[in-house]
C-alpha positions in Angstrom: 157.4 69.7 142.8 155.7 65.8 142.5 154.4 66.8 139.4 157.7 67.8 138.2 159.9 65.3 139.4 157.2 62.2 137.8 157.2 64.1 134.6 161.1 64.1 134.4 161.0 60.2 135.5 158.2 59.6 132.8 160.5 61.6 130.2 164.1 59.9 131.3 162.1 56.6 130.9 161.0 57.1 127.6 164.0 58.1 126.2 166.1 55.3 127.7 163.2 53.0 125.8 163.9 54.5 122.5 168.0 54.4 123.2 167.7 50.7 124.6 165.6 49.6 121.5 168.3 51.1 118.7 170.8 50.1 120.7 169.8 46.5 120.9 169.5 46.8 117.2 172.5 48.3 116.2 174.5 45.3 118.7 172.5 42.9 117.2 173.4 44.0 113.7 177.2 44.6 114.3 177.4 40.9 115.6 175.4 39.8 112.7 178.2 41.0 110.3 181.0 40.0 111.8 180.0 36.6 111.8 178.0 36.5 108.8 179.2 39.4 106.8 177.4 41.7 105.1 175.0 40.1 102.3 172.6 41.8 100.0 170.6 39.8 97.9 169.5 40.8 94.4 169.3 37.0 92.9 166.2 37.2 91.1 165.2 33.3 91.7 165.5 33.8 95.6 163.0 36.5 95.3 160.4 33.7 94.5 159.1 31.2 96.7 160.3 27.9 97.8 159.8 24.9 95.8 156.7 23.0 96.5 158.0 19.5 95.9 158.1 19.0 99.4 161.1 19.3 102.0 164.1 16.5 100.2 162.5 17.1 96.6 163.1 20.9 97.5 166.6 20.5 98.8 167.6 18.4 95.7 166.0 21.0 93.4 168.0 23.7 95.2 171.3 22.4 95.0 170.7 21.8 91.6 169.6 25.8 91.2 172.5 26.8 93.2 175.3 24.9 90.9 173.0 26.1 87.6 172.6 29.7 88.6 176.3 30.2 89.4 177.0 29.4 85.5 177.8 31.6 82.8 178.8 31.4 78.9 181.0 34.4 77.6 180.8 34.1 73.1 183.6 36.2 71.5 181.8 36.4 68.0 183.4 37.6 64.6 183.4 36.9 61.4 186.7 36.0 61.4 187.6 32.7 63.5 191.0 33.7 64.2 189.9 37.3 65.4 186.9 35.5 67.8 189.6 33.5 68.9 192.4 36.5 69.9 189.1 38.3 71.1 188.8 35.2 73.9 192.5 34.5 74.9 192.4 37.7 75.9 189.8 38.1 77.8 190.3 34.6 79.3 193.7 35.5 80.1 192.1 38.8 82.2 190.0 36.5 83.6 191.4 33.2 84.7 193.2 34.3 87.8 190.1 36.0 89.1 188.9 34.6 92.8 185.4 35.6 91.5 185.6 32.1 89.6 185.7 28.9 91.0 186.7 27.4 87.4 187.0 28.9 83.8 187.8 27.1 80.9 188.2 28.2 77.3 190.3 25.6 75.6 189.4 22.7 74.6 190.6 19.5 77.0 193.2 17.3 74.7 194.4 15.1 77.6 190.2 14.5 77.9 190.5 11.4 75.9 193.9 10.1 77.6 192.1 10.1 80.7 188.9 8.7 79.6 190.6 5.7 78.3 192.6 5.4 81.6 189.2 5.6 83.4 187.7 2.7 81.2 190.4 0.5 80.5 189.6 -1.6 83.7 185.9 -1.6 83.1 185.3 -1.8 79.2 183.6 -5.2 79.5 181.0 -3.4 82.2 180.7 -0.3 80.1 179.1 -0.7 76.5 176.3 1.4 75.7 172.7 0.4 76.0 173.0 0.2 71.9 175.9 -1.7 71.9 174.3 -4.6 75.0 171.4 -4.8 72.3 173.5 -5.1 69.6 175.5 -7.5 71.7 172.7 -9.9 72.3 172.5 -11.3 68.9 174.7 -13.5 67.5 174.5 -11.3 64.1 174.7 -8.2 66.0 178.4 -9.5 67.7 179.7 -10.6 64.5 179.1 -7.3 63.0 180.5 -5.8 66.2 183.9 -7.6 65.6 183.9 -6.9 62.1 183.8 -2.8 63.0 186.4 -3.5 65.8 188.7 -5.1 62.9 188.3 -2.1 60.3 189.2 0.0 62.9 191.9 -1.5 63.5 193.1 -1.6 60.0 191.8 1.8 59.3 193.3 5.1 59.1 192.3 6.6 62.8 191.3 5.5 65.9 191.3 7.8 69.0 192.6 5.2 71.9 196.0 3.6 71.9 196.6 0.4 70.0 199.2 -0.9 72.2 196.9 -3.0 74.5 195.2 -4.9 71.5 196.2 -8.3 73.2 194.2 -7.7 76.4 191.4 -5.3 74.4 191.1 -7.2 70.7 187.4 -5.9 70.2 188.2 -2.5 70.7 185.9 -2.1 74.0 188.3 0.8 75.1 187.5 2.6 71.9 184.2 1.8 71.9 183.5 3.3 75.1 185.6 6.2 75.0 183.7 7.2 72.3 180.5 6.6 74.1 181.5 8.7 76.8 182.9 11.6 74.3 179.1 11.4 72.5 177.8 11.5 75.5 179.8 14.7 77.1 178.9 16.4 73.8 175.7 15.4 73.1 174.7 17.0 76.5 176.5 20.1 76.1 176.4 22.9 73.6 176.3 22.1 69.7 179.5 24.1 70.0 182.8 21.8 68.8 186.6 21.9 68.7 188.0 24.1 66.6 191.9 25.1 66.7 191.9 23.8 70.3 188.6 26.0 71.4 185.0 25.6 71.3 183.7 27.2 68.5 180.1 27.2 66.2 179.5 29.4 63.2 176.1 31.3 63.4 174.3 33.7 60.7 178.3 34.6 59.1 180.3 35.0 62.4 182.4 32.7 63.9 181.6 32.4 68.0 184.4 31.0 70.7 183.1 29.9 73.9 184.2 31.2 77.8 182.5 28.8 80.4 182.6 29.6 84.4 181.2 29.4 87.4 181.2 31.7 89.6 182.5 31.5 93.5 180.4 32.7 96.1 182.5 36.0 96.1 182.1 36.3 92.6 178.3 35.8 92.7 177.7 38.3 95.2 175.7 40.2 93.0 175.3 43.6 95.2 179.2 44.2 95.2 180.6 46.3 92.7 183.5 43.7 92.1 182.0 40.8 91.5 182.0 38.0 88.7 179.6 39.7 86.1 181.0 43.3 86.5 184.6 42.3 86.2 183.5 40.8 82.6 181.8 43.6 81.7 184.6 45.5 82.5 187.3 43.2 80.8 184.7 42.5 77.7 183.3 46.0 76.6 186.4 47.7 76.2 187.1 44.9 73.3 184.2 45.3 71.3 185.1 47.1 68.4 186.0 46.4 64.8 182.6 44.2 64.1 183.9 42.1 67.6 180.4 41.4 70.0 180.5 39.5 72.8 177.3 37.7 74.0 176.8 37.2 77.7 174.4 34.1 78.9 172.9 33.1 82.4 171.3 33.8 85.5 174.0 35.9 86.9 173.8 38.4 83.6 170.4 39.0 85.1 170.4 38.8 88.6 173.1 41.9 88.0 170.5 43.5 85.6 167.8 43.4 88.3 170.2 44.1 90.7 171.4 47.1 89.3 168.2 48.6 88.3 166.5 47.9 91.9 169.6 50.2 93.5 168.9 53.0 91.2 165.3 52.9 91.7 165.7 53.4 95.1 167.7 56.0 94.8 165.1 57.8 92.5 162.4 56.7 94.6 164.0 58.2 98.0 165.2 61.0 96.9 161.7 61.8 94.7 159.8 61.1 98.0 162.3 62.7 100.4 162.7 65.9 98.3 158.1 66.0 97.9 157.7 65.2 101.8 161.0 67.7 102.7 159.3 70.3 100.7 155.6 69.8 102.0 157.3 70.4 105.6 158.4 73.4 104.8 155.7 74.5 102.9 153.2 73.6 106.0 155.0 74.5 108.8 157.7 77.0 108.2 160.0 76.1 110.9 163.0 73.6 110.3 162.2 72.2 113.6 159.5 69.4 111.9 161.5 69.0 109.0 164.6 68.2 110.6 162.8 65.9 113.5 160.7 64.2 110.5 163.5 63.6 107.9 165.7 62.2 111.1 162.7 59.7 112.5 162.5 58.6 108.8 166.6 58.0 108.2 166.2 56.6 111.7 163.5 54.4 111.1 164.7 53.3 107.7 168.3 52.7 109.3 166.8 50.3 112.0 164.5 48.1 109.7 168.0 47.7 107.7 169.8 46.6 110.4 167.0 44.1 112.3 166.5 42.6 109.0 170.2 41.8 108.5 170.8 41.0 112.2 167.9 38.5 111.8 168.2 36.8 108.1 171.8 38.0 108.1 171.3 39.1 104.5 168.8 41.4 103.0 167.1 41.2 99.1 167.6 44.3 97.2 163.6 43.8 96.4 163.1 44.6 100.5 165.2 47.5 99.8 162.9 49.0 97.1 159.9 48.4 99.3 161.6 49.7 102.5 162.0 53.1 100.9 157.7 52.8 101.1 158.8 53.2 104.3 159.3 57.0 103.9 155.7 57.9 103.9 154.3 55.4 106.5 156.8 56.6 109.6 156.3 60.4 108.6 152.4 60.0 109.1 153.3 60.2 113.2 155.3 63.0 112.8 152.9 64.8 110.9 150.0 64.6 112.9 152.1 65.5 116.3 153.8 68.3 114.4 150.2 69.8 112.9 149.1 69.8 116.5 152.3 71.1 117.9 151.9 74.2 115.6 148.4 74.8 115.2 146.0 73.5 118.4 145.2 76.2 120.4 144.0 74.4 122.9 147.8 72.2 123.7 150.7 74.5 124.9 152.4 71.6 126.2 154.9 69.0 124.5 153.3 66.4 127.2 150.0 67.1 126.4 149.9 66.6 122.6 151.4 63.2 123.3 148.3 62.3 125.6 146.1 63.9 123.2 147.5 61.8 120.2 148.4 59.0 122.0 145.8 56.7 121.7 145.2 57.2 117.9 148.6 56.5 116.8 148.7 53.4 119.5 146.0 52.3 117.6 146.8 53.1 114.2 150.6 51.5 114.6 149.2 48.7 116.2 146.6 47.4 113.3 149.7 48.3 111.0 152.0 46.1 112.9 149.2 43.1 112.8 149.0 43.2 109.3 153.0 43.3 108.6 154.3 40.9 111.7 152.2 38.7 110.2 154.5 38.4 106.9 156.9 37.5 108.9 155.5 34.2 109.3 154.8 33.7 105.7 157.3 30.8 104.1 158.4 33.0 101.6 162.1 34.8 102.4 161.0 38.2 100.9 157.7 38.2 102.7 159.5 37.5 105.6 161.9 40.1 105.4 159.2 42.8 104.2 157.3 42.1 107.6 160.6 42.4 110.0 161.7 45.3 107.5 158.2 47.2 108.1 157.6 46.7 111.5 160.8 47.4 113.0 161.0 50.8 110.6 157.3 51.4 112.1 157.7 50.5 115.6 160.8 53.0 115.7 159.0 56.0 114.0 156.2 55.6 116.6 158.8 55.2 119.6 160.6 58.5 118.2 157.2 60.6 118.1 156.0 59.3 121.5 159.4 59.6 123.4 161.8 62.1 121.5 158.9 64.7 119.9 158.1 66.1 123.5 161.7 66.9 124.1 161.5 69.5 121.2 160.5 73.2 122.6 156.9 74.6 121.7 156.6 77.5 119.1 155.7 80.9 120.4 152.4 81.4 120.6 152.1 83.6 117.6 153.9 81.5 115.6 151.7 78.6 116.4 149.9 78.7 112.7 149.5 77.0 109.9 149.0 78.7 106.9 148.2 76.0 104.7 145.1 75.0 107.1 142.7 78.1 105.2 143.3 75.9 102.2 141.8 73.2 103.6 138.3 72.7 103.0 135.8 70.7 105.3 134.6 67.7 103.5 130.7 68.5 102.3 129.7 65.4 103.8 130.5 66.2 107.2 127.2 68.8 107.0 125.2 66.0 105.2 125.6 62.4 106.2 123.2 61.3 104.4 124.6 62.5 101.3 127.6 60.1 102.2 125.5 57.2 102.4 124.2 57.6 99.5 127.4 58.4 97.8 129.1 55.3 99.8 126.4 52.9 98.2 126.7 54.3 94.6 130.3 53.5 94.6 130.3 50.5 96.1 127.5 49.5 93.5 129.5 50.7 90.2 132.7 48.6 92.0 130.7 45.4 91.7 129.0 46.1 88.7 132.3 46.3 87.0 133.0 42.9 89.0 130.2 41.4 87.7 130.7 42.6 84.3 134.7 41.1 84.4 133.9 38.1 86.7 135.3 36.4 83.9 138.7 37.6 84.2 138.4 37.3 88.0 141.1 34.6 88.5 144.3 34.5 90.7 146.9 33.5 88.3 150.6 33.7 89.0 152.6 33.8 85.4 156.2 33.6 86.1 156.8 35.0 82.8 155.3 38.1 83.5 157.4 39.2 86.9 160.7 39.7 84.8 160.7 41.0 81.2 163.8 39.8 79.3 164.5 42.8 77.2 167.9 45.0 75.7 170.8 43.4 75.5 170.7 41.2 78.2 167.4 39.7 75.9 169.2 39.7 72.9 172.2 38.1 74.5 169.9 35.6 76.2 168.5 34.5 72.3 171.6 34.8 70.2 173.3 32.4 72.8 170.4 29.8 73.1 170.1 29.9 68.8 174.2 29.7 69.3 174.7 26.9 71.6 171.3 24.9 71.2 171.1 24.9 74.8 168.2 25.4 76.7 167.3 23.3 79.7 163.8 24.6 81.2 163.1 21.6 83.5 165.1 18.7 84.9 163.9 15.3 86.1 164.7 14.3 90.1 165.4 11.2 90.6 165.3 8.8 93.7 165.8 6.0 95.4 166.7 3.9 98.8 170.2 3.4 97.9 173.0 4.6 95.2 172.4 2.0 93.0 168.8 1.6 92.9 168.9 5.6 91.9 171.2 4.9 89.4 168.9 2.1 87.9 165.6 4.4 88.2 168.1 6.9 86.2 168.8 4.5 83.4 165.2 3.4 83.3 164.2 7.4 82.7 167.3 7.6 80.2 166.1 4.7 78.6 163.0 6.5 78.3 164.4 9.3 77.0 166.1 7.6 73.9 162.7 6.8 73.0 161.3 10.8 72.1 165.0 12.1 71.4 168.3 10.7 70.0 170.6 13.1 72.2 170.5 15.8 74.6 170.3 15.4 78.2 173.0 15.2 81.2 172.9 12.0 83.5 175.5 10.9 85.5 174.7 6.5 84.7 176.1 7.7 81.4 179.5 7.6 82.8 178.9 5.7 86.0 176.1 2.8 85.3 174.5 0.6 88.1 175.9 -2.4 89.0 172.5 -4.1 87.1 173.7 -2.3 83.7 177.5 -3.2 84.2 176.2 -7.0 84.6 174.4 -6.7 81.4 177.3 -5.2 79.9 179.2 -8.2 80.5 176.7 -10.8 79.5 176.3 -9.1 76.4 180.1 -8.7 75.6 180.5 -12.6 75.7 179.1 -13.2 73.0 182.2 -11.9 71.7 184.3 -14.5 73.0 183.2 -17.6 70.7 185.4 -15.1 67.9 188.1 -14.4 70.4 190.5 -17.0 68.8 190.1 -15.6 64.9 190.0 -12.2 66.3 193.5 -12.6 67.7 194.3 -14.6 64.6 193.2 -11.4 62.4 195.2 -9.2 64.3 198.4 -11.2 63.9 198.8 -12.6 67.5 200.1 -15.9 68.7 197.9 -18.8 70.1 199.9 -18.3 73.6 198.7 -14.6 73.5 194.8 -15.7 73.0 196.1 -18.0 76.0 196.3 -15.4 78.2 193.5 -13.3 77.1 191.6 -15.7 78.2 193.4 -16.9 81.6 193.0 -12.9 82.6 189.6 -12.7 81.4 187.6 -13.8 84.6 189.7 -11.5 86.6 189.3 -8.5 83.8 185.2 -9.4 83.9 185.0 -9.2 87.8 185.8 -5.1 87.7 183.4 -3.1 88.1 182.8 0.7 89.2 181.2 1.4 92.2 179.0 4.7 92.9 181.8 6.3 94.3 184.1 5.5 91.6 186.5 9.2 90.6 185.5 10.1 87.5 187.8 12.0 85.2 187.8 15.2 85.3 186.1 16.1 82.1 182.8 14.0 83.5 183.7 14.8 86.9 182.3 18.2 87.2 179.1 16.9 85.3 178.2 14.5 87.9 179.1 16.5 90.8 176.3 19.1 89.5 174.1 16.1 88.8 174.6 13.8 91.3 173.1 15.1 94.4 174.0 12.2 97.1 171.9 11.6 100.3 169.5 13.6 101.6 166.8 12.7 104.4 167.6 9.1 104.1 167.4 8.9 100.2 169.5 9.2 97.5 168.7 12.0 94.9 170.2 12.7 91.5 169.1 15.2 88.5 168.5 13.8 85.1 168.7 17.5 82.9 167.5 17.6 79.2 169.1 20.5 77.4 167.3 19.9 74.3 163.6 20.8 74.3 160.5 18.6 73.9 157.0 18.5 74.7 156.4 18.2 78.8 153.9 16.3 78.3 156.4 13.7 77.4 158.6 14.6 80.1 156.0 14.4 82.8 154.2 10.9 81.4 158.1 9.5 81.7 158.3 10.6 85.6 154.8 9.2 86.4 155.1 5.7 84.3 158.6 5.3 85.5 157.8 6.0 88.9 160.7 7.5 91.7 161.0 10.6 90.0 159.2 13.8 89.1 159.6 16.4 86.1 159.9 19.6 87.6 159.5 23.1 85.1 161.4 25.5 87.2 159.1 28.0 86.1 155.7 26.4 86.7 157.1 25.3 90.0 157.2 28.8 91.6 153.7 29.7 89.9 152.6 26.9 91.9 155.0 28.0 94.8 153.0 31.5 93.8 149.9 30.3 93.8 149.9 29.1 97.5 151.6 32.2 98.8 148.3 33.5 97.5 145.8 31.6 99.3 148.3 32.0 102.1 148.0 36.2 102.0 144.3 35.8 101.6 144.2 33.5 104.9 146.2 36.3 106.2 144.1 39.5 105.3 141.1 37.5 106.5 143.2 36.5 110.0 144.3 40.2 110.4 140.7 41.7 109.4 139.5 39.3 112.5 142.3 40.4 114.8 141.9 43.8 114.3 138.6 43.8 114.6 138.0 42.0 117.8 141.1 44.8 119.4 139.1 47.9 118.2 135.9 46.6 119.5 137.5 47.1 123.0 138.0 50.8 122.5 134.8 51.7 120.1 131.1 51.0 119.9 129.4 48.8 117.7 129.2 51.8 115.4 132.3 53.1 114.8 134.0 49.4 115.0 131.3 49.0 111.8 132.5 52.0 110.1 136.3 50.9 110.7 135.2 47.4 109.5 133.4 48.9 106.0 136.8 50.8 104.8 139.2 47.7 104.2 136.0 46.0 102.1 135.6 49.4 100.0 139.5 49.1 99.5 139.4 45.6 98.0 136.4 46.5 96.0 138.2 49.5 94.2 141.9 47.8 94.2 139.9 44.6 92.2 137.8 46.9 90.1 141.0 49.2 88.5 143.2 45.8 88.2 140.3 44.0 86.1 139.4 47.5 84.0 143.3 47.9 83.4 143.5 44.5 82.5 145.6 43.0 85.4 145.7 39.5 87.2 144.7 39.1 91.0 148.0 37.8 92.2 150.3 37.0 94.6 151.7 40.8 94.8 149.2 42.4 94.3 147.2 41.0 97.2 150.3 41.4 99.4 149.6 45.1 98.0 146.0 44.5 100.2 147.1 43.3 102.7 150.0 46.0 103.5 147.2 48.9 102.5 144.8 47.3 105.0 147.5 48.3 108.4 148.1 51.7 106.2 144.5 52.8 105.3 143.0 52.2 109.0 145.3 54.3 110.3 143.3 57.7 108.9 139.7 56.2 110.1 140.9 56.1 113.4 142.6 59.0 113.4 139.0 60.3 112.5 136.8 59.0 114.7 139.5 59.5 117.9 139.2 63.3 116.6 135.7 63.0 116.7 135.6 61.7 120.2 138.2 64.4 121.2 136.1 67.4 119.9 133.3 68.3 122.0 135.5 67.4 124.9 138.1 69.6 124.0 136.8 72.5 122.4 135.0 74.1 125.2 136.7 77.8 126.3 137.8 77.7 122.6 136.0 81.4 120.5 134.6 80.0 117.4 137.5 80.9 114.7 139.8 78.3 117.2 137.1 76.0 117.2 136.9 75.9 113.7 140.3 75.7 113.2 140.9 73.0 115.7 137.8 70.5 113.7 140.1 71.0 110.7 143.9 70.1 112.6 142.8 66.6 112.2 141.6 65.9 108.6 144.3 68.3 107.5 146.8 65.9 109.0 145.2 62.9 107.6 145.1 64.6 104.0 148.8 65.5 104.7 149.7 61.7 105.7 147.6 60.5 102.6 149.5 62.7 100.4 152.9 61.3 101.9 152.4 57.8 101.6 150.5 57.7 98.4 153.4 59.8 96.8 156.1 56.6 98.4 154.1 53.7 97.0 152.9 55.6 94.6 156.9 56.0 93.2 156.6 52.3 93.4 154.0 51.7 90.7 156.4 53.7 88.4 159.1 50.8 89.3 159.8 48.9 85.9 160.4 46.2 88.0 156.6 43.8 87.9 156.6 43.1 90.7 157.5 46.4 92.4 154.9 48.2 89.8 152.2 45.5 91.2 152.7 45.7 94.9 152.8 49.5 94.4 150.1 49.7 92.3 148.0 48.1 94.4 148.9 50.1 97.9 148.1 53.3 95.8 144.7 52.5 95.0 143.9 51.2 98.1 145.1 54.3 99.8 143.0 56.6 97.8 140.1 54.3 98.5 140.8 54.4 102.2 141.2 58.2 102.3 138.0 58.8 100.1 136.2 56.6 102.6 137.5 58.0 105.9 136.3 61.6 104.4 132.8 60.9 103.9 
């Protein structure tokens, strides 16, 4: 009666665990969307690491990404301009009142040079040029100056009003809306106006420029209404009749990736749910561990989700592809209660194959947790996720095996068989250990002999270009449009400084710079708003204008009283000047607000962005010899970013090989803590040895690949030797056909478990996706190493 009633306490308490753990889970997840709504990820940059330019440098260079990755260019192309053109009203017109854009523009601005020469009016004697101040210092140099003012005057066009020529007779105004126009276009595409649009004319076809930027709805890759898919859908139905449209930017291929990732994982879990659903019910012929199995999984799966979301409030579509790995980890529990549930003569209790495997799969879903709660401290947001994602999924497939499993009704006794078991043969070893010795040493020896022979191409080496292959349309998109537009930006410089205007002055010092290497082609917001130091310059140089003021004013027909009262208002005109929070127009406006980053962590940041292409080297030897700045190649940034995440996972394989170690040592001898300790070495060996004879790298992902196999692969060598303690104790009473069935339950469930998870991550390795392929490359090998080495 005691014994009853503490078993039904012991049971009523382990299910309240498991329902109090998914319950906390599922609350914690439902508040998490209601305040932070439901986010999934599939940016490709925010799968990479953060930048490594140090905490302000790395919130400067994020905004910056952040405006940049929200752009887009739509090209209506034809050979026939007018055609190109109808081709973009129209879908403009679809477009424009969209919320998934916070601005689209395809005409182009006529009141842009009305407003520019409102903006300069005031300040056109604290706005010329650098070329024009040197020009300006000369006496020459001003007299030609005037001369140029006067022909414009007298010539057939000018593109400011004429009306103020008593209080501007040098034409300033003109001069420096047409400095600012250059400016606007030299930074921009090599597209121009044509018939009130932006337009270029490329290998016979005419192309008319679209530009937008998405709103956070509309970037929200992972909904099936955002900005990309609503052009796709207003754009494709229009090609036709020789019409193409070209589609350029980040958001073209975060949707790409994005896209692809979901149908992956819906191969991938359906592949491994249909293999691991079948082997049930090819091994145990009851519906009892299929249905208990496929439910710990969905459960298991469904809890990672929702801890991951509750936690980071969003989840990457890259966590998503690996969680589905998830399938053949959490199934190994079920497999090895269920092979003992059906086939150990010696349990006829639900309670007692729990004690019998409890130990072993406490063990084995401990080391695994060490291994992925580590990620979780990683400072990497999809390492981070992976670990939470992981644990959580494995933490509640354990919890449902230890707590729910024993509620489940044993199989009558003569249905307690498995069929499949008279397949399975002993290993040979078992008989002869030293055969296994040797065999251990010879394959250890021919994994680093092909080290040795390839030490050359030993090397961790992160290449950026290699994680995301640019390749149908969205590649040929991606080139037509850069050969189209001539725009290409690759790096950016970030600039700093104590206050607004000594960043604007260490901007003009890099632009300056600049000029030197290349006539045109970068973005800098001291182009329309200079420092305070530049605008004094300004007006020292223009007065050297004023010893011709009088002829000037003479030249132009004007009375003596009018060059009067030029020059009464002069001191009063030469005072203005704009101060770093001047409004800009509108057309420069948007330009500087992407540029100009303001304060942050007591400095002031700004981004100086070439869009035309020259050697680095230059680039970089500007930043150091100009000092208060840095040259920062996006791409090489998160190799470097890479490259520490590397030693970082290697610090952690070595951490969680220690940990691990020193935990087992508590519950085995010497011994079999030496045997445990040989398996995750043999892994490493054999992952290195296929990756250098197929030619790979030793990266970041694939050594996050080690370091996830290392948790996985321990799991069946403890499995082994806790059967191997187990046997002699519990095979006495047992006739020798049970006895000999009973030494195979447990390899037979550790072959079953291999065959599981290898077939998940092995799904990954087919994953077009690098990355995926990598990481799943990697977890394969090292499984089949581990398995190989737990069976001899």
């Amino acid at each position: 009666m005691k014994e009853s009633l503490r078993r039904l306490i012991n049971t009523k308490f382990l299910v309240g665990t498991w329902i109090c753990f998914h319950a906390l889970i599922i609350t914690a997840f439902l508040a998490s969307i209601t305040v932070r709504g439901f986010n999934i990820d599939a940016n490709f940059f925010n799968m990479l690491p953060d930048s490594t330019l140090g905490a302000a440098m790395g919130k400067a260079d994020e905004k910056l990404s952040d405006n940049m990755e929200k752009s887009i260019f739509v090209l209506a192309g034809h050979e026939d301009f007018a055609k190109a053109r109808e081709a973009a009203e129209t879908a403009f017109n679809s477009l424009k009142d969209s919320d998934n854009f916070a601005s689209i523009s395809l005409y182009a601005e006529n009141s842009a040079i009305t407003e520019i020469e409102d903006f300069v009016a005031p300040y056109r004697w604290a706005l010329l040029s650098e070329e024009n101040i040197n020009l300006l210092s000369t006496e020459e140099g001003a007299a030609e100056f005037v001369q140029n003012s006067l022909a414009q005057v007298y010539g057939s066009f000018t593109l400011t009003s004429l009306s103020n020529l008593a209080e501007d007779p040098f034409l300033l105004d003109e001069t420096n809306t047409q400095n600012f126009l250059a400016s606007i276009q030299e930074a921009s595409t090599a597209l121009s106006a044509k018939d009130g649009v932006l337009a270029s004319q490329y290998d016979g076809k005419w192309y008319v420029m679209i530009r937008a930027t998405l709103s956070e709805k509309g970037a929200a890759v992972a909904s099936k209404t955002n900005g990309v898919a609503t052009i796709y859908r207003v754009c494709e139905p229009l090609e036709k009749d020789g019409l193409r449209f070209v589609y350029s930017g980040t958001p073209f291929h975060s949707h790409k990736s994005s896209t692809s990732a979901i149908s992956e994982i819906s191969i991938i879990s359906t592949i491994s749910l249909s293999v691991v659903v079948i082997m049930l019910l090819l091994v145990f012929n009851s519906v009892v561990p299929l249905f208990a199995s496929v439910m710990s999984v969905l459960i298991s799966m469904g809890a990672a989700f929702c801890a991951t979301m509750a936690i980071y409030g969003e989840i990457h579509v890259i966590t998503l592809v690996l969680g589905t790995s998830l399938i053949g980890s959490c199934i190994d529990y079920s497999l090895h209660y269920f092979v003992n549930w059906k086939g150990h003569p010696n349990l006829t209790k639900t309670s007692s194959i729990r004690s019998h495997l409890l130990k072993g799969l406490f063990l084995s879903m401990l080391s695994t947790e060490i291994c992925y709660i580590q990620l979780a401290f990683a400072p990497f947001g999809i390492l981070k996720q992976m670990g939470i994602f992981s644990s959580i999924g494995i933490l509640s497939s354990f919890l449902s095996v230890v707590c729910i499993y024993p509620l489940f009704p044993m199989p009558k006794n003569e249905k307690r068989v498995i069929k499949a078991l008279k397949f399975y043969k002993t290993s040979p070893f078992k008989k002869h250990p030293k055969a296994s010795i040797v065999f251990s040493a010879s394959m250890i020896a021919i994994f680093a002999v092909i080290i040795a022979l390839h030490y050359r191409d030993l090397k961790i080496e992160n290449d950026l270009y290699k994680l995301y292959t640019f390749e149908g349309r969205v590649k040929e998109d991606q080139d037509l449009c850069s050969a189209i537009t001539k725009y290409a930006p690759e790096g950016w410089f970030i600039i700093y400084g104590d206050t607004e205007e000594e960043l604007l002055q260490n901007e003009e010092k890099i632009c300056r710079e600049i000029d030197k290497i290349q006539n045109k082609g970068y973005l800098a917001t001291s182009r329309f708003r200079p420092s305070l130091e530049k605008q004094a310059r300004s007006k020292a140089a223009a007065k050297n204008l004023l010893p011709f003021a009088r002829e000037q004013f003479a030249m132009l027909g004007y009375e003596e009283s009018d060059y009067t009262a030029f020059l009464a208002n002069l001191e009063k005109a030469m005072s203005k000047e704009i101060s770093p929070k001047a409004e800009l127009p509108s057309s420069v406006k948007a330009i500087s607000d992407m540029l100009w980053l303001g304060e942050i962590d007591g400095k002031y940041y700004s981004i100086v962005l070439p869009v035309t292409l020259s050697p680095e080297e230059e680039y970089t030897r500007i930043a150091n010899e100009c000092g208060s700045a840095y040259y920062e190649n996006k791409w090489k940034d998160f190799g470097l970013g890479l490259d520490h995440l590397t030693r970082l996972i290697i610090m952690f394989f070595c951490i969680a090989y220690a940990v691990i170690l020193i935990v087992l040592k508590r519950f085995y001898t010497w011994k079999q803590t030496a045997k445990i300790a040989s398996l995750p070495i043999s892994c490493v060996l054999f992952i290195v040895s296929v990756f250098l004879l197929l030619g790979k790298s030793i990266e970041f992902f694939s050594l996050t690949g080690i370091i996830l196999v290392f948790g996985l692969g321990l799991d069946y060598i403890i499995y082994m030797i806790e059967n191997m303690k187990r046997e002699k104790a519990e095979n006495a009473g047992l006739d020798e056909e049970q006895e000999k069935t009973e030494s195979k339950l447990e390899p037979f469930a550790i072959a079953l478990s291999f065959l599981t998870t290898a077939i998940s991550f092995g799904a990954l390795a087919f994953s077009t996706f690098v990355p995926v392929h990598t990481i799943g490359l990697a977890i394969t090998l090292g499984l089949i190493a581990a398995f190989v080495c737990t069976m001899i």
